[in-house]
Phi, psi and omega in degrees: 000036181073196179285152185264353188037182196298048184229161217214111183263101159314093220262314165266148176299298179322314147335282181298322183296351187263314197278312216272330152322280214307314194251037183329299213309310170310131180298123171268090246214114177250136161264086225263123161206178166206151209307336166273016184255117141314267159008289198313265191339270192337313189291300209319317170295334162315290177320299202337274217310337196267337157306287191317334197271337222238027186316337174258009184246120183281122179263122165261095077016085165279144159255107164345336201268323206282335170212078163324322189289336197259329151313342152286315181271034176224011170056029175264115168252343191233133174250143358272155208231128159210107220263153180244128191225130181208118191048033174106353240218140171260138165266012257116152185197128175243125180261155194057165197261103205232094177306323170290335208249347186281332168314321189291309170278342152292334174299313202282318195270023180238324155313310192240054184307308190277346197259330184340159181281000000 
């Protein structure tokens, strides 16, 4: 369905366990979505663009069906679902596809970033 920009679609559990190490340090922004959420679809050129626009920040793409064990163990029940993950730990959660506010929370855990203790 065309680019995809910087968002990295995660298909194995080794997989996420790899990607979600390498950039602890960094905001990490996952979308849990499937391939039948309508919603999922809508949204996804958004994510895309905001990968491109959003380079220090790592975009995930889970699809819920396809690894069901890690979406349980992240209490994701409603697609698309999108957790803000930072040094393993989630900061954050936007459920549904609500462009202002997932935008709103990469801002915040990407502003103020540089003021950490």
């Amino acid at each position: 369905m065309g680019e995809e920009g910087q968002v990295i679609s995660c298909h194995t559990v080794d997989a996420w366990n790899q990607l979600i190490q390498k950039d602890k340090n960094k905001l990490i922004v996952v979308d849990f979505a499937a391939s039948w959420c309508g919603p999922c679809r809508a949204i996804a050129p958004f994510v895309a663009e905001l990968a491109k626009k959003m380079p220090h920040v790592t975009f995930i793409k889970v699809d819920v069906d396809e690894l069901k064990e890690i979406a349980a163990d992240w209490g994701v029940e409603a697609m698309p679902t999108f957790l803000f993950l930072k040094d393993g730990k989630t900061v954050g959660k936007v459920v549904g596809a609500k462009k202002d506010e997932l935008q709103q929370t990469i801002i915040k855990h990407t502003g103020n970033s540089s003021t950490s203790a």
